[in-house]
C-alpha positions in Angstrom: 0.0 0.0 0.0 1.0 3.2 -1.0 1.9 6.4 1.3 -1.0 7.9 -0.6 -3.1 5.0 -0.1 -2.8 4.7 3.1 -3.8 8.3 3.8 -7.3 7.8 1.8 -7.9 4.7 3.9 -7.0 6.7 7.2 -9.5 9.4 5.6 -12.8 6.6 5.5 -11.8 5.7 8.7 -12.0 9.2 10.4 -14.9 10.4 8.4 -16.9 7.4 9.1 -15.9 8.1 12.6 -17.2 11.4 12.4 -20.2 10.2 10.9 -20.9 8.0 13.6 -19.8 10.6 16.5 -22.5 13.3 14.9 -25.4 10.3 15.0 -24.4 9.9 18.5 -25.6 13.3 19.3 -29.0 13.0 17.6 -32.1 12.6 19.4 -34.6 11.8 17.4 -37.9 11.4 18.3 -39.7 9.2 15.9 -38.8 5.8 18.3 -40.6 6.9 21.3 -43.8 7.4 19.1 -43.9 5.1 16.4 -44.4 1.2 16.2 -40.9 -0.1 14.5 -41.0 -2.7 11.7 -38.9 -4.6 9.4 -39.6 -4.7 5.9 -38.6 -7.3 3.8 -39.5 -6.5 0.4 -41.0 -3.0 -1.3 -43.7 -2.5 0.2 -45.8 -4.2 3.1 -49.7 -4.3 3.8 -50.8 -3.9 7.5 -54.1 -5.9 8.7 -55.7 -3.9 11.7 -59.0 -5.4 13.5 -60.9 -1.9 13.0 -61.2 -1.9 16.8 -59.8 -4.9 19.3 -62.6 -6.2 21.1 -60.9 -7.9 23.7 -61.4 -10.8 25.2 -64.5 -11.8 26.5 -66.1 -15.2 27.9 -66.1 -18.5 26.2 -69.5 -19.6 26.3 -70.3 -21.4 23.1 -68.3 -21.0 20.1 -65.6 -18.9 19.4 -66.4 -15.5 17.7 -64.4 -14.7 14.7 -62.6 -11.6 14.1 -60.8 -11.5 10.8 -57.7 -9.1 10.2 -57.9 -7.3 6.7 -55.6 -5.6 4.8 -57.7 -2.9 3.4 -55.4 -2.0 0.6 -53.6 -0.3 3.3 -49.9 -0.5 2.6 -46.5 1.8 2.8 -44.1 1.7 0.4 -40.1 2.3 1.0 -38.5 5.2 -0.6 -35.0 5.5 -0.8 -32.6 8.6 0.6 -29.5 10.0 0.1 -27.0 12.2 1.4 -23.6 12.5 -0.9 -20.3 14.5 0.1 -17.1 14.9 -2.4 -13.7 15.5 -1.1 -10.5 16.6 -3.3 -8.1 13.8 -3.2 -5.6 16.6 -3.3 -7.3 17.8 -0.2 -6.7 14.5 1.8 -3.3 14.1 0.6 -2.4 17.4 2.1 -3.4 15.9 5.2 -6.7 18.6 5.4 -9.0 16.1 7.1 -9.5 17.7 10.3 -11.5 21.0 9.0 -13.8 18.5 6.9 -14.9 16.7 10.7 -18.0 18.9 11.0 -19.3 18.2 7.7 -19.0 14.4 8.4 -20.8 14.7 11.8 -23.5 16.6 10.1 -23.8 14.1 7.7 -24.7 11.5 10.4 -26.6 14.2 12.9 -29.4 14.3 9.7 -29.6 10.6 9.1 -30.5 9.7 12.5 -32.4 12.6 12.8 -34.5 11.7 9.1 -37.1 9.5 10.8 -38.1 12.0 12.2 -38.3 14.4 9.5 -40.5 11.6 7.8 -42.7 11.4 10.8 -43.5 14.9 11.5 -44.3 15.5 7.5 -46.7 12.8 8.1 -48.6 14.1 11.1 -48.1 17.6 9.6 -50.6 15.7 6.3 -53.0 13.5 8.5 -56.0 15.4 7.9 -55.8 14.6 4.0 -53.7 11.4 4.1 -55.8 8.2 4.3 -55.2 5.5 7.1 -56.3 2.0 7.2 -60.0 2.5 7.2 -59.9 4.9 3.9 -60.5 7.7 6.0 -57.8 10.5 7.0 -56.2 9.4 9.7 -57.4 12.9 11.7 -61.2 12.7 10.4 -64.7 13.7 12.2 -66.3 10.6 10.6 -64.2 7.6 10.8 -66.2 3.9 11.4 -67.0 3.0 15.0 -68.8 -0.8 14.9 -71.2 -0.9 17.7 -73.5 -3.8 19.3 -75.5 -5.6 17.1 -73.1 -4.8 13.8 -74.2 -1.2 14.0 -72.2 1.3 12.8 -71.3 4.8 13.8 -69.0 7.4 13.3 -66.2 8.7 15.7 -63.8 11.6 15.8 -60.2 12.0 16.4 -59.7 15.8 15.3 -61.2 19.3 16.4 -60.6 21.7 13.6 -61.3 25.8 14.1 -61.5 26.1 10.2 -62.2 23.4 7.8 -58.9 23.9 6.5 -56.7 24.3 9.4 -53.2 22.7 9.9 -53.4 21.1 13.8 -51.4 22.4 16.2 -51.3 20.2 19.0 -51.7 16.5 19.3 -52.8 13.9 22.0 -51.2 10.7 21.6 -51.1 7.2 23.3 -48.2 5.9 23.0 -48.1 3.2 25.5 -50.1 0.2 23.5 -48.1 -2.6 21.1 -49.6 -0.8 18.3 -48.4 2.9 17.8 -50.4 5.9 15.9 -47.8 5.5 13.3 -45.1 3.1 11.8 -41.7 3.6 11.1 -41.1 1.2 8.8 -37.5 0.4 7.4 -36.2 -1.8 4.8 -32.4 -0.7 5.2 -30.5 1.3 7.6 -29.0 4.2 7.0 -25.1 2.6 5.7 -22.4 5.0 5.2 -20.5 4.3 1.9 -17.2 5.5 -0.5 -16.0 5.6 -3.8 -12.4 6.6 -2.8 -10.3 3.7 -5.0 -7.6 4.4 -7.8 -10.5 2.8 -10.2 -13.8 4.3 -9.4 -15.2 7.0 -12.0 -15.2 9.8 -9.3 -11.6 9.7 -8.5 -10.4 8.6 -12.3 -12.5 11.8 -13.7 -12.3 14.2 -11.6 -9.9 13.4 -8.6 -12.1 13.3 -6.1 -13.0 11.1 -3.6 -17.2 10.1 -2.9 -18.7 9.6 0.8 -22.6 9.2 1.3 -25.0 7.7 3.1 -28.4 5.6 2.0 -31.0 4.5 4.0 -34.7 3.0 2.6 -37.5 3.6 4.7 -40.8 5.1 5.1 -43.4 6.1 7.7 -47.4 5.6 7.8 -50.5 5.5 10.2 -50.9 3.1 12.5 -54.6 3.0 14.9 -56.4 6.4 14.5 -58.1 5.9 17.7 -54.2 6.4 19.6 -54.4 10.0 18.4 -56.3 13.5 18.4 -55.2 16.6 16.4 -56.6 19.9 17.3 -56.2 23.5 16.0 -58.0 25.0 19.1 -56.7 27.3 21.2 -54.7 25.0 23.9 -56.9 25.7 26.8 -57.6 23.6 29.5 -61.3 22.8 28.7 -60.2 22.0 24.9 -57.8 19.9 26.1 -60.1 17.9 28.6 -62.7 17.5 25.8 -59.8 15.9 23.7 -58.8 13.5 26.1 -62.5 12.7 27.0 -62.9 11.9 23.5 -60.1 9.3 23.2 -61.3 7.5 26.4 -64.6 7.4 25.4 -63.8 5.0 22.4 -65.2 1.7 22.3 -64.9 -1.8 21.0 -67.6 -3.5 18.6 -68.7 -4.9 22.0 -69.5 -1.9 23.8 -66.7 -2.1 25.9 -63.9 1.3 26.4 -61.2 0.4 24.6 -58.8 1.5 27.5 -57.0 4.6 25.7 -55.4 6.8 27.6 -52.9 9.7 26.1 -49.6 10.0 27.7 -48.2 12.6 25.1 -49.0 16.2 24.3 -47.2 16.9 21.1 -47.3 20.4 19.9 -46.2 23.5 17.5 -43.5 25.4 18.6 -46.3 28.1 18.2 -48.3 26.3 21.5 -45.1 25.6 23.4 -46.1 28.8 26.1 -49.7 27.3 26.2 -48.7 23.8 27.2 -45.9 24.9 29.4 -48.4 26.4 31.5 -51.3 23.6 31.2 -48.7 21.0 32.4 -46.5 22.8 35.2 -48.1 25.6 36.9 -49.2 24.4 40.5 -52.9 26.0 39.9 -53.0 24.2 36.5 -55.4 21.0 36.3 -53.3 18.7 34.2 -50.2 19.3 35.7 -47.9 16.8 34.9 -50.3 14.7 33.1 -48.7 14.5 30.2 -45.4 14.5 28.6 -44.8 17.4 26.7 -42.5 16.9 23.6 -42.5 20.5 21.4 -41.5 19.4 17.6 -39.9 22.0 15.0 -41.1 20.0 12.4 -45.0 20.6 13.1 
């Protein structure tokens, strides 16, 4: 191995380093509120029982509850982040002012979930979910006793057309409001040998990351969007609403929010629903402010 050689293989070691250091310091968010699958081919379907009915006494035969698929499926999409460095520029031993750019690099990939989350939720009142519905919809399907139907909400809008700017979530059931679903991990990669086109052309050497992936809707019923002021009453009524869902049988279907997710624009409001000493609901939920809403 040449001297030079040596230095481009030192080069993919520390910039993979960097890369690694800078997803260190990431704290994405997306984990904590989305159900986490594997996907092993381009797309998967999800079957949901429209609402679990529990268990209930065995007296007779068993009741059947069959899973559907609903056309309901999310499809991976591939991402990319690509970096060039001058060969020249490695040779001359310049690798230490090129650290940030690396750390970035791997700061953005762990943090891309949740950029792919929070464009979701941002959409939910126009994007479908699993019932054909939008996944924040006044009139989503609510079987009752006796193969009734009715209609339930999970969204309080001001204006018809309002983006919502605070959230209730439940977060604390297998299922999750939403899915994360990835098909490869985010893999940091080079071109950075004597024969690849990059450095034959145009002397440079090639560094980027991949990842395939995509997020979705999981249970509407584990979430409630709102663009109502963030008062206490409004959020009381919210959180009545979600506990006040039932299974086909009539029974609750035990949901209870344990995350207040809002706009940076409601960040004052919640503050002061959730920790002054004369407030209601303080401490009842966890408050996580997103500056991706």
């Amino acid at each position: 191995m040449t001297p030079f050689e040596e230095k481009y293989k030192a080069a993919f070691i520390t910039f993979h380093a960097d890369y690694d250091a800078g997803a260190l310091e990431a704290k994405p968010l997306a984990p904590s509120l989305a159900l986490q699958t594997r996907s092993s081919t381009s797309e998967e379907g999800y079957a949901w029982l429209a609402q679990s009915s529990g268990l209930r006494e065995w007296l007779g035969d068993r009741q059947f509850h069959a899973l559907t698929l609903s056309g309901f499926t999310i499809k991976n999409k591939d991402f990319e982040h690509t970096i060039t460095v001058s060969r020249n520029d490695i040779e001359d031993d310049k690798i230490g002012v090129l650290s940030g750019a690396f750390k970035m690099m791997g700061y953005d990939a762990a943090s891309h979930p949740d950029s792919l989350l929070f464009d979701l939720i941002s959409r939910g009142t126009v994007e479908k979910c699993y019932d054909g519905r939008a996944f924040f919809s006044a009139n989503h399907a609510a079987p009752t006793p006796g193969n009734k139907t009715a209609t339930a909400s999970n969204v309080d809008l001001a204006n018809a057309d309002d983006t919502p700017t605070w959230y209730l979530l439940d977060t604390t059931k297998a299922i999750k409001p939403f899915i994360l679903q990835t098909r490869k991990d985010y893999t940091f990669t080079a071109l950075d040998k004597e024969g690849d086109a990059p450095v034959f052309m145009k002397g440079e050497n090639v560094y980027g990351v991949t990842g395939r992936l995509n997020a979705g809707f999981g249970l509407w019923q584990l979430a409630y969007a709102s663009s109502q002021p963030l008062t206490a009453d409004n959020l009381a009524a919210a959180d009545a609403s979600m506990m006040g869902l039932k299974a086909p049988t009539g029974k609750p279907l035990g949901i209870a929010a344990n995350i207040l997710l809002v706009a940076p624009s409601q960040k004052s409001n919640a503050l002061k629903l959730l920790n002054l000493d004369t407030s209601e609901y303080k401490g009842a939920f966890e408050l996580i402010v997103c500056p991706w809403l």
